[in-house]
C-alpha positions as CSV (number, residue, x, y, z in Angstrom):
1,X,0.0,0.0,0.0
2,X,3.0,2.4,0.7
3,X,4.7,1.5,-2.2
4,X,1.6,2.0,-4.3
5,X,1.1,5.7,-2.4
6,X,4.7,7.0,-2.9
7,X,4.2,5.5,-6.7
8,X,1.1,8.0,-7.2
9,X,2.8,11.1,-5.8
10,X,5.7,10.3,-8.1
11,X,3.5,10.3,-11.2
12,X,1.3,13.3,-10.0
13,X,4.5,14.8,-9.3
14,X,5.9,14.0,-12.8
15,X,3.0,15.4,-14.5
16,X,3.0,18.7,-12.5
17,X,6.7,19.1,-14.0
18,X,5.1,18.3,-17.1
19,X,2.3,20.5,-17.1
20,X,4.7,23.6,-15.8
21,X,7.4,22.9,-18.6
22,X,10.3,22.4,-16.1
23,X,11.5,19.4,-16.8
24,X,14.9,19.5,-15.4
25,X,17.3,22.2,-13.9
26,X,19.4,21.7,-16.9
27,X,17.7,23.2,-19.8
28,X,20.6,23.8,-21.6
29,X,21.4,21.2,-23.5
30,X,24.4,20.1,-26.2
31,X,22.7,18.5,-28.9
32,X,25.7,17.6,-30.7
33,X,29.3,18.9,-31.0
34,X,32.8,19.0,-32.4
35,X,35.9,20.3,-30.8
36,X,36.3,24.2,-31.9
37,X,38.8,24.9,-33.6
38,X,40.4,28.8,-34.0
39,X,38.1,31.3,-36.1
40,X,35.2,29.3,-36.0
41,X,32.1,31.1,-34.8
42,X,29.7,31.0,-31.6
43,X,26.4,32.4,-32.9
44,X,23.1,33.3,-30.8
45,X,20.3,32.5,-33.2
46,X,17.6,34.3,-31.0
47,X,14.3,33.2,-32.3
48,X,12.0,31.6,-30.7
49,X,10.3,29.8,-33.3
50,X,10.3,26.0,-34.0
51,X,12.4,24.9,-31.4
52,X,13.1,27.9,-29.7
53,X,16.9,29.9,-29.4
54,X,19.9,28.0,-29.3
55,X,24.0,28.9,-30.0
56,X,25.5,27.2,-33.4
57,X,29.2,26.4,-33.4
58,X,29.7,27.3,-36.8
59,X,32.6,26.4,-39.1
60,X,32.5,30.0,-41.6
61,X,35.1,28.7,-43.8
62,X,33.6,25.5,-44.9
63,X,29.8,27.1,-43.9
64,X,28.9,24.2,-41.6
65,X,27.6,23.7,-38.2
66,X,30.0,22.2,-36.1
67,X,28.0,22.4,-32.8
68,X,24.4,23.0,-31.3
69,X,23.5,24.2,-27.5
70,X,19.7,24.0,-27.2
71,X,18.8,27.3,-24.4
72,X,15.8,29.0,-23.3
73,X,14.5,32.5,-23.9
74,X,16.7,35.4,-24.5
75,X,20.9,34.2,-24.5
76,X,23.7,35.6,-23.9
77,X,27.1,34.2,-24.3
78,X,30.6,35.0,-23.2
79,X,33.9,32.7,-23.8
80,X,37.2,32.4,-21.9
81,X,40.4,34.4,-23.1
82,X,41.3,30.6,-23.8
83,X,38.3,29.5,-25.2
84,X,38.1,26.3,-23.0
85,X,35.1,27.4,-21.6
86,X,31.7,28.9,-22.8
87,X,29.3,30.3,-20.4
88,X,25.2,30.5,-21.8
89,X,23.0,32.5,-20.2
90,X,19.2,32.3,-20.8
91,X,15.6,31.8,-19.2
92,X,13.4,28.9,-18.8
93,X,11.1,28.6,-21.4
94,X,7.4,28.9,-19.8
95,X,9.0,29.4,-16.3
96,X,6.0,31.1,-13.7
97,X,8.7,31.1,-11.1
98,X,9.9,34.8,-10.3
99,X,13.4,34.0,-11.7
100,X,13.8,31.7,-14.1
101,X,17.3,33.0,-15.9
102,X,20.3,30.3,-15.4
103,X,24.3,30.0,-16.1
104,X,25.6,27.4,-17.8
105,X,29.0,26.3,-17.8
106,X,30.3,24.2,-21.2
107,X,33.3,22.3,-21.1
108,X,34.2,23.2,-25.5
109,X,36.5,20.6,-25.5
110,X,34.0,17.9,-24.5
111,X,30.8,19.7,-25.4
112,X,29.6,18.5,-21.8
113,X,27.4,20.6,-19.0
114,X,29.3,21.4,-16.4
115,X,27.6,22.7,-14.1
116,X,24.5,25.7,-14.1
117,X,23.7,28.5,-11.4
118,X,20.6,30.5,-11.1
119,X,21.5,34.3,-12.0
120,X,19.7,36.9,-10.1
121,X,17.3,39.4,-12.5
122,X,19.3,39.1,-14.9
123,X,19.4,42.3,-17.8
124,X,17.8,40.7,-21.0
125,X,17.6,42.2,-24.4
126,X,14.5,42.9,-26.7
127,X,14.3,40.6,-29.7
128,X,17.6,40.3,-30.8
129,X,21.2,41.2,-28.9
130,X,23.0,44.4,-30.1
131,X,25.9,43.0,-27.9
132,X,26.5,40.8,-24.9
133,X,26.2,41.6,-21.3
134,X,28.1,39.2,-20.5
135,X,32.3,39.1,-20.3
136,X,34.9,36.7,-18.5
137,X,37.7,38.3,-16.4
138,X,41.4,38.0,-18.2
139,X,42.2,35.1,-15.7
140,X,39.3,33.4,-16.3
141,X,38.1,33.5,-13.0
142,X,35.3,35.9,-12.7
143,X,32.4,36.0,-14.5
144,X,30.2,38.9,-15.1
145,X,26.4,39.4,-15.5
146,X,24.5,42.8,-16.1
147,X,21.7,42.6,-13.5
148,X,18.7,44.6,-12.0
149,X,19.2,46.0,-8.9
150,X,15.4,47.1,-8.7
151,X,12.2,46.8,-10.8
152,X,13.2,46.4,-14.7
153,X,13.4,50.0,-16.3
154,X,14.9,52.5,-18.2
155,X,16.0,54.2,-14.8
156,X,16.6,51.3,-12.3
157,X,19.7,50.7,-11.4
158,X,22.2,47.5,-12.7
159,X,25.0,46.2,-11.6
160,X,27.8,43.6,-12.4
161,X,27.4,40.1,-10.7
162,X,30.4,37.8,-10.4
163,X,30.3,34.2,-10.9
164,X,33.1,32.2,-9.2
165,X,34.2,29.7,-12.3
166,X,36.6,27.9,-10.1
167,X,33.5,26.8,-7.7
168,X,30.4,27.5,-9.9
169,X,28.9,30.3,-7.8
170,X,27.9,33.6,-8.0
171,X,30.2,35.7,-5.0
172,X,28.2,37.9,-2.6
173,X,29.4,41.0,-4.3
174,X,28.5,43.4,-6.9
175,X,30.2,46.4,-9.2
176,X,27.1,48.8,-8.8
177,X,26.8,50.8,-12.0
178,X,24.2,53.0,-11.0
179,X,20.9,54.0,-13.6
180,X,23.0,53.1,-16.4
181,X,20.7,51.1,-18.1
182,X,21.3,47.4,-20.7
183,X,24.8,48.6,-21.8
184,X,27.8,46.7,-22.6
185,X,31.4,46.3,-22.3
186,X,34.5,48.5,-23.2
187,X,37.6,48.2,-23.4
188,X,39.7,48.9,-20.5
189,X,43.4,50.3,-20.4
190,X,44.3,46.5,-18.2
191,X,43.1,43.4,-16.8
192,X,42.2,45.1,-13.2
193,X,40.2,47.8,-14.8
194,X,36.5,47.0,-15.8
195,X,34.7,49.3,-18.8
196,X,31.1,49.6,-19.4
197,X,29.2,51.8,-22.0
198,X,25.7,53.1,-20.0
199,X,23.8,54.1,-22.5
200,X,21.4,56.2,-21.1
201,X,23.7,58.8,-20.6
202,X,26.2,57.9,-23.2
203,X,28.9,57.5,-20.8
204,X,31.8,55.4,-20.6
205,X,32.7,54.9,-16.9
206,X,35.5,52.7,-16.1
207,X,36.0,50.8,-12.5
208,X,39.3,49.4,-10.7
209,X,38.5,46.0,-9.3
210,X,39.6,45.8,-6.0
211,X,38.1,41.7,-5.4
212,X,36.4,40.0,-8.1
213,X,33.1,41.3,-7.0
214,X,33.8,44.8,-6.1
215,X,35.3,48.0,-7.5
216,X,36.2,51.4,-7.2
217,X,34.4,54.0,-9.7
218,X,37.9,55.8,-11.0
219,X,36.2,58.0,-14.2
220,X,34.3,58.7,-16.6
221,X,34.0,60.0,-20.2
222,X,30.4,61.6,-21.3
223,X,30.9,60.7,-24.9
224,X,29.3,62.9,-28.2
225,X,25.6,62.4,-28.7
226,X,24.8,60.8,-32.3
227,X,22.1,62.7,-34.1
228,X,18.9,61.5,-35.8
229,X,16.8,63.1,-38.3
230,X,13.3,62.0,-37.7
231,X,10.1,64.2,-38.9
232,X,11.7,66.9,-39.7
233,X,13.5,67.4,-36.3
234,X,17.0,66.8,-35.4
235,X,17.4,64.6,-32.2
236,X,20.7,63.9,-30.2
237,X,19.8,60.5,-28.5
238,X,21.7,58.0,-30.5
239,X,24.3,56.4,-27.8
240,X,28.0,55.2,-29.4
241,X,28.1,51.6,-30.4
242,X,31.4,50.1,-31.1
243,X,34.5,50.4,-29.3
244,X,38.3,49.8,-30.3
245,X,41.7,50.2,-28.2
246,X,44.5,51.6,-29.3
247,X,47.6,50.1,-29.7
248,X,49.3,51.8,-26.7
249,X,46.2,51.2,-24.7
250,X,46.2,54.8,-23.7
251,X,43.1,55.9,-26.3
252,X,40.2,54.2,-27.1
253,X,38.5,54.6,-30.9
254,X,34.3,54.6,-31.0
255,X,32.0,55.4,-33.1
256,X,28.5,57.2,-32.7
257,X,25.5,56.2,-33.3
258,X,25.3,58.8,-36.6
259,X,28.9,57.0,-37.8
260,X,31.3,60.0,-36.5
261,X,34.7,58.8,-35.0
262,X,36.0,59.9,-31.7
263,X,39.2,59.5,-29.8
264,X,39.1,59.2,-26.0
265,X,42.5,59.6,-24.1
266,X,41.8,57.7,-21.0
267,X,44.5,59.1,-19.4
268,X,42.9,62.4,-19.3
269,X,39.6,61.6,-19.9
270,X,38.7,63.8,-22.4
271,X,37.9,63.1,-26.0
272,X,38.6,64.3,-29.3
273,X,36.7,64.3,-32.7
274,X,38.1,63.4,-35.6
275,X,37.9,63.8,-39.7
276,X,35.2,61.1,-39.9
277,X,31.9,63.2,-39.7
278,X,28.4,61.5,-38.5
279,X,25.0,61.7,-41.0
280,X,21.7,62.2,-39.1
281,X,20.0,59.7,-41.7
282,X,22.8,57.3,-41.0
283,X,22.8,54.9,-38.0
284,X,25.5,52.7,-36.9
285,X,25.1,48.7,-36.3
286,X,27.4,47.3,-33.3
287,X,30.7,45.4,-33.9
288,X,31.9,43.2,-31.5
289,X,35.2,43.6,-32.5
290,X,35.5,46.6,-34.4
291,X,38.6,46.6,-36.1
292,X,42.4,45.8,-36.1
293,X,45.1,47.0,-34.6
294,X,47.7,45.4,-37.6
295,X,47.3,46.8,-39.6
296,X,45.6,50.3,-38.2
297,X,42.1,49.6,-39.2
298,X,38.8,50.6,-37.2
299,X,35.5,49.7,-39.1
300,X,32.2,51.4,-38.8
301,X,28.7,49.1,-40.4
302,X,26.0,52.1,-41.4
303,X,22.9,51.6,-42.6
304,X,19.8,54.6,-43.3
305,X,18.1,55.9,-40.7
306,X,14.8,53.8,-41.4
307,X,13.8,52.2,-37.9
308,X,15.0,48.7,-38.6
309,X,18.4,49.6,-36.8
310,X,20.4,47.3,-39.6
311,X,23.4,48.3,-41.6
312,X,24.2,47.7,-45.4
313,X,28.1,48.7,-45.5
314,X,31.4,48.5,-43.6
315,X,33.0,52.1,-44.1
316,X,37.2,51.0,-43.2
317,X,39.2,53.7,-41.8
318,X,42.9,54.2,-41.0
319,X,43.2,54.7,-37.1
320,X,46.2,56.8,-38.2
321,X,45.3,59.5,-40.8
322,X,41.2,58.9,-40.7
323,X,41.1,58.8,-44.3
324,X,38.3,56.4,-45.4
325,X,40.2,53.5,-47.2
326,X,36.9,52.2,-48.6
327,X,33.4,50.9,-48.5
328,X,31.8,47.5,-47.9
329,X,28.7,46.8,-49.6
330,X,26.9,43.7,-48.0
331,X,24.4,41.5,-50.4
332,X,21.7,41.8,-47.3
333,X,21.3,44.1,-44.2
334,X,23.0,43.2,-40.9
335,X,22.4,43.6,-37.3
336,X,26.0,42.9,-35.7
337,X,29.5,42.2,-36.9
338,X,32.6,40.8,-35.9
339,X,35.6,40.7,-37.2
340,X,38.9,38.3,-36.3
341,X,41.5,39.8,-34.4
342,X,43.9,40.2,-37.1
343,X,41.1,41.7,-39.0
344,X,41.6,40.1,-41.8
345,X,37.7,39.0,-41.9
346,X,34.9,40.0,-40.5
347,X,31.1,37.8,-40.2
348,X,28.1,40.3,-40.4
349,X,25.1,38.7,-38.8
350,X,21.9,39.2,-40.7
351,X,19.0,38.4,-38.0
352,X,15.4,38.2,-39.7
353,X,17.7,37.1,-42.8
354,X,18.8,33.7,-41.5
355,X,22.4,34.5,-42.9
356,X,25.7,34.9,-41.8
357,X,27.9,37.0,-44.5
358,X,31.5,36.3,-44.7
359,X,33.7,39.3,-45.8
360,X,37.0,40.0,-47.2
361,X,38.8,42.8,-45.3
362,X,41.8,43.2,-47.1
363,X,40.5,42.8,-50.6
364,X,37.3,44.6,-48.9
365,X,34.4,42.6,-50.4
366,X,31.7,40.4,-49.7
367,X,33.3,36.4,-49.7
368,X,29.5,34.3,-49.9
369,X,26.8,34.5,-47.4
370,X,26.2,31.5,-45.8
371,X,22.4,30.5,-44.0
372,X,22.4,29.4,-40.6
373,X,19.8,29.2,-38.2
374,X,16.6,31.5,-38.0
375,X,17.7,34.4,-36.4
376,X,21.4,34.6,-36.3
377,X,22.1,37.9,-34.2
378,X,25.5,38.4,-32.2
379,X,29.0,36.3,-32.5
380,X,32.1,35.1,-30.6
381,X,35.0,33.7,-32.3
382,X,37.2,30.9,-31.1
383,X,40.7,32.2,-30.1
């Protein structure tokens, strides 16, 4: 009679689990892999269609999937300086439960769960990511998360919470950023600095970390508004989107929202415009990694003001002079780009196009564009 009991509230149990969609505190799951090998890709396809968002190991050069990572709503991704590990960040599908978002530690050797950690409110994205929220520390230690500190808004404050990789938790700690709003990273001058772009007021603020999961604000750099022309009004609201350091780490290269080029002296604090002008019908899509260093190249993806927020050319500059060294016409519109740290090549990820475009740097053209997914929106590349 006991044994038949304890069987019923097993199955009743079971189909509650059922019924609410949580199945298992694992979600994310590797559906098949390959060991990555350098310059392949990490791409968030974002839709939730069909069987929902997962991240593709891609292989660009032969244009096949090497890996897929089943995850729930909304991910994020960030990957080691050594690329051993890859950390997924995402929400239960159908959760009711009041937070539902969850780490997830791959091994990318094996392809194999190692281990996944609630995150606290975690700072999600729209429909598709612009960039991540996410980075690992130069160690490859630390972890961090963009997270609430209050009620989700435009004015609430974030902060920085730091997962412990060695023992798969998240430390007591966090780097309080204030109303800065869903931002992301920027480059720092070193590895004990921490840079993060808050959008809201266009400013780049830059903390010293004194633990893993605290800092000291040091400065910040209010950065030039990008302009917009929208019904016959001019409005300075566009934030910058893609940042580059420069080779003596003392400056840092971004471009505004409207495609003009600033130089920031982080040793001063103060910036500086340059010969490469913005256009209020022009916006600017993010890059990842927005240029190279050798050869002196910074690259800036434009598209027309039109509301879709996507880019149809790569404008290359030289980081030297600022002359424009040419233009990049792309075959369909893109969201984000990234390009490989020589920057030799760079992958422009086409979103509502299912595509990811491969393109030619140096010979500055488009190489093939190559389907993948639904919704390919934001990439990593293997180091």
């Amino acid at each position: 009679m006991l044994v038949r009991t304890c069987l019923a509230h097993i199955s009743i149990l079971l189909l509650v689990v059922a019924a609410t969609g949580v199945s298992e505190p694992d979600f994310v799951e590797v559906q098949s892999w390959q060991p990555p090998r350098t310059g392949w890709l990490y791409v968030i396809d974002a839709t939730h269609e069909g069987s929902g968002a997962r991240v593709f190991l891609f292989d660009a050069e032969r244009g096949e999937i090497a890996g897929v990572i089943r995850t729930g709503y909304s991910p994020d991704v960030a990957l080691s300086a050594r690329g051993d590990r890859l950390y997924v960040a995402s929400a239960l599908f159908g959760c009711r439960q009041p937070n539902c978002d969850r780490l997830t530690v791959i091994d990318t050797r094996l392809g194999r769960v190692l281990s996944t950690t609630p995150i606290p409110n975690r700072v999600t994205y729209g429909t598709y990511p612009d960039a991540s929220r996410m980075a690992v520390s130069a160690d490859g230690r630390t972890v961090y998360v963009l997270t609430w500190q209050g009620p989700p808004s435009g004015d609430a404050p974030v902060a920085l919470a730091a997962f412990d990789a060695l023992r798969a938790r998240f430390l007591d700690g966090a780097i309080d950023l204030g109303p800065c709003g869903g931002g992301g990273f920027v480059p720092a001058t070193d590895d004990s600095h921490l840079g993060f772009l808050c959008p809201a007021s266009n400013e780049a603020v830059f903390y010293r970390l004194t633990a893993p999961d605290r800092a000291t604000f040091e400065f910040s750099v209010r950065l030039p508004w990008g302009k917009r022309l929208f019904a016959q009004h001019v409005y300075t609201d566009v934030s910058a989107r893609a940042f580059m350091l420069s080779a003596d780490r003392r400056g840092l290269y971004v471009a505004g929202g409207d495609g003009a080029v600033s130089e920031v002296n982080l040793a001063l604090g103060s910036v500086r415009e340059t010969l490469v002008p913005g256009d209020r019908n022009e916006v600017v899509a993010p890059f990842a990694s927005p240029g190279a260093l050798e050869p002196a190249r910074f690259y800036v993806a434009v598209g027309p003001y039109d509301g879709r927020g996507t880019a149809r050319e790569i404008r290359v500059f030289d980081t030297n002079t600022w002359a424009r060294l040419g233009t990049i016409r792309t075959s369909a519109p893109f969201r984000t780009g990234v390009a490989t740290k020589d920057g030799s090549v760079i992958y422009a990820l086409t979103a509502n196009r299912a595509g990811v475009l491969a393109i030619d740097a140096v010979a500055q053209r488009e190489l093939r564009a190559m389907p993948l997914g639904r919704a390919p929106s934001l990439a990593l590349i293997a180091p």
